[in-house]
N, C-alpha and C positions, 0 to 999 in steps of 0.2 A: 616373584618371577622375573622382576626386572633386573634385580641383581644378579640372578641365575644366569640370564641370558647376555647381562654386563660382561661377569665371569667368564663366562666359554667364549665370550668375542674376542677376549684377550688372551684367550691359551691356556686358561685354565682348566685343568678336569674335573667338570663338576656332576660326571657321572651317575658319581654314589646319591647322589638324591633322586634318581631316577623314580622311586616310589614315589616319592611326593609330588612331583613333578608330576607322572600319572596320574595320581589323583585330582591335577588339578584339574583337567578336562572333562569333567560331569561339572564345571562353574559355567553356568551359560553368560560367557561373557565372551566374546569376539575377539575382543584383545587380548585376553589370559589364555587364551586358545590358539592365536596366531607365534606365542610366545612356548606356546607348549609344542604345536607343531616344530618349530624351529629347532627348539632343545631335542625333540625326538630323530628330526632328521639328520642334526649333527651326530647322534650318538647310537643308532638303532641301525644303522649299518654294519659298524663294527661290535657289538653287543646284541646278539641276538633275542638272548631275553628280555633286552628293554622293549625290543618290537612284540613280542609274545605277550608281554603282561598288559601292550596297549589296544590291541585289538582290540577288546571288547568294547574300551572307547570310542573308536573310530567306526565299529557297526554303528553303537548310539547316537553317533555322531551323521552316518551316512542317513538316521531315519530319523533327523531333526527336522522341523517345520520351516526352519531358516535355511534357504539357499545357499547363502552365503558360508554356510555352516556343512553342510554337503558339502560342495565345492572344495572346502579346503581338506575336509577329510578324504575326497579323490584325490585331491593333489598332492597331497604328504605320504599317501599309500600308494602312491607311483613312485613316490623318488625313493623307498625304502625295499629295498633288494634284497628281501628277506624269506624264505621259501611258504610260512608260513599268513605271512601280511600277503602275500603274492595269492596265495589261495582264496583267503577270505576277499580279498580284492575281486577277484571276478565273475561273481553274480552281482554287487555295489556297480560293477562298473557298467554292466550289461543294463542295467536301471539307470543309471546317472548319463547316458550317451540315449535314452529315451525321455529322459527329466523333465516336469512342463516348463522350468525357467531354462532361458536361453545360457545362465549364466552359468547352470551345473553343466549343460549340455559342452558347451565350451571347453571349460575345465576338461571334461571327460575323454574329450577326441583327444587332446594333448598328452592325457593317462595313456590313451592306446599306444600312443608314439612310446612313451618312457618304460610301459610295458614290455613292447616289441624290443628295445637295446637289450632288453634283460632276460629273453625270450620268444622266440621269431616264431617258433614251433608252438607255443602255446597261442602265442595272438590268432597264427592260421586257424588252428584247430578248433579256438571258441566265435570263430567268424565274424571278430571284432573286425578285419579292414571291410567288411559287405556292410557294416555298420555304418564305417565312418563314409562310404562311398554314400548310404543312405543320407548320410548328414549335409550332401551339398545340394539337395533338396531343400534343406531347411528354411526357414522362415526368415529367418534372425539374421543380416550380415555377420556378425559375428562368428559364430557360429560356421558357419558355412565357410571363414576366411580360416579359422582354427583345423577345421579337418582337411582343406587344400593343404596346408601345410604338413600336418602330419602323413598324409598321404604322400605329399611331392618327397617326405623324408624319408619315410616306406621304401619308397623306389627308388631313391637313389642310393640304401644301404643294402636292398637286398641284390642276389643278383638273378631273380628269379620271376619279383615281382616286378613289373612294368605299367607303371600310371599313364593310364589311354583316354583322354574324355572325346567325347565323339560333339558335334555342331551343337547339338539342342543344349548338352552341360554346359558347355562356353558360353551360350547363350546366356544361362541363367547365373552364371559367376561372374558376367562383364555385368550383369542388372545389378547384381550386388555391390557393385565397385562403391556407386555413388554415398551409397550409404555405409560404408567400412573407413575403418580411422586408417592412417597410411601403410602400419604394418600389417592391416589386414588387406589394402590394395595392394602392395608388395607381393603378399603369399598367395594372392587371387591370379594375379599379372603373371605371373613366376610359374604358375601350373597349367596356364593357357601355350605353353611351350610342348606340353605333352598331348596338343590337339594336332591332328594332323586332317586342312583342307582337303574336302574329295573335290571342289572344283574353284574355279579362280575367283568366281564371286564368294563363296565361300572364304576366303581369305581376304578379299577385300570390302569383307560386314564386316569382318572384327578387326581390321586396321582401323576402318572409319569411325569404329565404337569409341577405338583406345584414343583417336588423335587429341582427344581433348584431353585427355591424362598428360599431356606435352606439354600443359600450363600451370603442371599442380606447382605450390611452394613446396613440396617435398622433393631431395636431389635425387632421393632413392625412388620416388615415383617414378620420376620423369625418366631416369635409365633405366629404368627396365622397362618402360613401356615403349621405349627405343628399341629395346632389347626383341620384344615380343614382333613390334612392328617391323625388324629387320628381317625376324625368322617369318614372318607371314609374304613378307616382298618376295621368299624362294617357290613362294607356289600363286605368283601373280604371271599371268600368262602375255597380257598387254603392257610394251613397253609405254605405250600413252601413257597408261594408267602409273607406269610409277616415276615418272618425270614432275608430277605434283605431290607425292608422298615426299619424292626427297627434299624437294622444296620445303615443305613441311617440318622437316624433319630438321633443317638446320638453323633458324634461331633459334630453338631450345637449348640447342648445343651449344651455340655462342652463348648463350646467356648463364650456362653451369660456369662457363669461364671466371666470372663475375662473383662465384662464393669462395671460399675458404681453401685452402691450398690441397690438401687431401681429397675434396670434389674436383678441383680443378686436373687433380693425376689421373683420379678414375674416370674421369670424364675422357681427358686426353689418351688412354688406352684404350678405351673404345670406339674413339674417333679412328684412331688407327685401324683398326679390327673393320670399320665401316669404310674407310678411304681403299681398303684392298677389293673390298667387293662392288663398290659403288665411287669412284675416285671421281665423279663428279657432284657428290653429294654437300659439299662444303665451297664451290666453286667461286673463284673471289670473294673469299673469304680470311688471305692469308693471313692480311696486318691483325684480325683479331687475335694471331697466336704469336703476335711479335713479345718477344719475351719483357718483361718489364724489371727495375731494377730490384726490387723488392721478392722475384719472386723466388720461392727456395729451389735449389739448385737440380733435383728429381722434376720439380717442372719446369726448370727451364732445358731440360736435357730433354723431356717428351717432346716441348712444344717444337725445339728442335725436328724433333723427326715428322711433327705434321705441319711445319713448312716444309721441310725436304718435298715430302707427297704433295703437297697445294704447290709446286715450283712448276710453271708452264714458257712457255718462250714470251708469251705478254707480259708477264709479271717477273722475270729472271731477273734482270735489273735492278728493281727496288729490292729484291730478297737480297741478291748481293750485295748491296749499299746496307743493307740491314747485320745480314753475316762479318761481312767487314769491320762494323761498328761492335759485335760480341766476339771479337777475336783480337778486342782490346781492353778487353776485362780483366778483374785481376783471378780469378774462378781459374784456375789452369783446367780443371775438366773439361767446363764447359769453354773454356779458350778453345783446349784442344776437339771437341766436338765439333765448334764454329767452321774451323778450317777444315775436318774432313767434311763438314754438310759445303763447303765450297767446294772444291775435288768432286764430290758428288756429285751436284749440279753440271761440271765439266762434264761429267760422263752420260748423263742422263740428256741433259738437252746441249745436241753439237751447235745450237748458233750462238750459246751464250758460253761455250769453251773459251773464245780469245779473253774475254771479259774475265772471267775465273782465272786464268791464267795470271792474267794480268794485278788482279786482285792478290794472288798469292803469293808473285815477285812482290810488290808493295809491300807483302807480310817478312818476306821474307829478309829483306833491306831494313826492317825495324830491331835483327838480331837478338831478338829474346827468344832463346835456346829453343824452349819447347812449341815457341810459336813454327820457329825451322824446322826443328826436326818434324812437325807433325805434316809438313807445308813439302815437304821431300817426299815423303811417304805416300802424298795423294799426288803428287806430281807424277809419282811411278806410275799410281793407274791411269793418269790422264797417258802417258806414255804410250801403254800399250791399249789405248783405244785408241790414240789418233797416230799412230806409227810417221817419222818424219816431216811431224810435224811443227814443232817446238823444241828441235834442238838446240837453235839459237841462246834457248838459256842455262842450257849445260855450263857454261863456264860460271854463271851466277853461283849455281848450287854447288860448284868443286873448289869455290871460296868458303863455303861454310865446313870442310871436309873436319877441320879442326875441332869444332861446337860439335858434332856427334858424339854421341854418350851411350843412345839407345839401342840397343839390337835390331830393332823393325826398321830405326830411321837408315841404319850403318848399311842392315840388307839392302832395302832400298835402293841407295847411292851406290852398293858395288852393280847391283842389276842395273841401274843407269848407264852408270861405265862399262859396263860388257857389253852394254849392249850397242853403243854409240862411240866402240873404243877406236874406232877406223875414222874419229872426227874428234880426235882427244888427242894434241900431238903424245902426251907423257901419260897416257893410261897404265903403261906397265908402274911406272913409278908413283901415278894413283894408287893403283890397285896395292901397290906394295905397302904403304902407309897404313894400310888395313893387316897386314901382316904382322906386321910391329908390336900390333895390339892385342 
């Protein structure tokens, strides 16, 4: 069997021994069985009769004394899309989602799931999802995390079925957190999103459940029980009450910072997502998103954007003396990000305009092309939000007229000069130099 299954990993078709292969499955051996299951599910899709002649197996198999032994005959007769294994499958499965081990039961909610892709109208009609709804009852964390999941996938593929748990469920899925390994707090956490609070303490029992899930070592813990706890802050009625959630809520944040660079994106996208509804939720907090050298260029372009959002008139200053310093890197993206998160700033907060401005001339005087061109571009918006303000450096940026290359920066500089052309003595013969080209 191990050759067998050597063989078909490499691309071989080793089909035609199908019969033997079925035969080998009356050897009560676990291993010769998980090797058998595999050979069957690679080849019993496209080969209808290899699934036909194995059934009878897999009954013998669903009424073995070994759990372990069930289980996998649920599980390989989910994934085989066969009209006939599909029939024999559902009175097995209607037993194995009542099983006394926790460990068939498991298996079996996940079958419902694999069922249902293959058939939405059959799962309805043998009232396998009133089953798995029975199953968040269950005894077992396990168990009860495996059908949150197939349920929460129920509902997001149908468009008819809608997963509703009401205060007393939530209750009894946040009991089960402690004892579920992380992908089963993940799919527990993740189905608390389809409870909907009838009153504000009601929302704020299952914040105060979750807040301790904000120290798990898992990163997918902790975001989503961010996630759950943001969605529960929209039906907290006391703004008291959520002035220490947010509190709460951000050294967790800060500290995703601190893993592997693909946590540090999704983190910083969600922080984003959280700074528009709650922009005081990370408050002096900017330097922990000051970009570092090392870090790859998707997050230093996020963290970009959650300084932009942490930039207040106490802290403008140092973010510019920061922006300044990343718009002297050799990264031209993130060069050119740097300088319009400066412009930004101009626009966003007017007492730290002159400063930005200022900063931009400086960039602007160091003459690396795309440093200018990007440096003209935001000078335009600074333009028209403070109108007669800074014309004085019009003559700076009608020396760089030559370095333009780019369409946005070229646009730019003619809307400069049109616009300030009564304070330009040779604007016509500006503007003509654009003609030329």
């Amino acid at each position: 069997m191990k050759k067998v299954v050597a063989n078909m990993t490499m691309g071989n078709d080793m089909s035609a021994l199908y019969h033997e292969v079925i035969a080998c499955m009356h050897i009560p051996d676990l291993e010769v069985k998980k090797m058998v299951y595999l050979f069957l599910i690679n080849y019993a899709r496209a080969r209808a009769e290899i699934a036909n002649h194995a059934v009878n197996g897999f009954e013998d198999d669903l009424n073995d004394a070994n759990p372990l032994t069930r289980a996998m005959a649920i599980r390989t007769m989910g994934y085989i899309y066969v009209e006939r294994v599909i029939e024999s499958l559902i009175d097995p499965l209607r037993h194995c989602l009542r099983d006394r081990d926790p460990y068939v039961r498991k298996t079996a909610a996940m079958a419902v799931l694999k069922l249902y892709m293959f058939d939405r109208s059959l799962v309805e009609e043998e009232k396998f999802l009133d089953m798995l709804k029975d199953l968040l009852a269950d005894s077992n964390p396990s168990v009860v995390a495996n059908a949150v999941a197939a349920l929460t996938e129920v509902s997001e593929r149908s468009p008819h079925i809608k997963l509703k748990l009401n205060m007393k469920i939530a209750g009894k899925l946040i009991t089960a957190l402690n004892e579920c390994n992380e992908w089963g707090q993940i799919y527990i956490l993740e189905s608390l999103m389809y409870v909907t609070p009838q009153t504000s303490e009601d929302a704020e029992t299952v914040i105060e459940r979750i807040l301790p899930r904000l120290q798990h070592g898992n990163s997918g813990v902790v975001l989503v029980s961010v996630k759950v706890i943001a969605y529960m802050m929209n039906y907290v009625g006391r703004t008291e009450t959520l002035e220490p959630i947010l509190r709460k809520l951000s050294p967790p944040l800060v500290t995703l910072l601190t893993s592997g660079p693909e946590v540090q994106y999704i983190t910083l996208r969600n922080i984003q997502l959280l700074l528009q509804r709650w922009p005081t939720i990370l408050q002096n907090q900017q330097r922990a998103f000051f970009c570092k050298y090392d870090d790859p260029i998707y997050v230093k372009l996020a963290k970009l954007e959650v300084i932009l959002s942490l930039t207040t008139e106490e802290n403008a200053r140092v973010v510019l003396a920061e922006l300044v310093e990343y718009a002297t890197e050799i990264d031209v993206d993130f060069v050119r990000k740097a300088v319009r998160s400066i412009g930004r700033i101009a626009i966003k907060i007017e007492l730290a305009a002159d400063r930005s401005v200022r900063a931009l001339m400086d960039l602007i005087q160091t003459k690396v092309n795309y440093v200018v061109q990007e440096a003209i571009v935001v000078i335009r918006d600074i333009f028209r939000k403070y109108p007669n303000r800074y014309e004085s450096i019009i003559g700076t940026l009608c020396e760089n007229l030559d370095t333009l290359d780019e369409a946005e920066a070229r646009a730019a500089m003619i809307w400069i000069i049109g616009q300030y052309a009564d304070r330009i003595d040779n604007s016509d013969e500006v503007l003509g130099r654009f003609l030329e080209t």
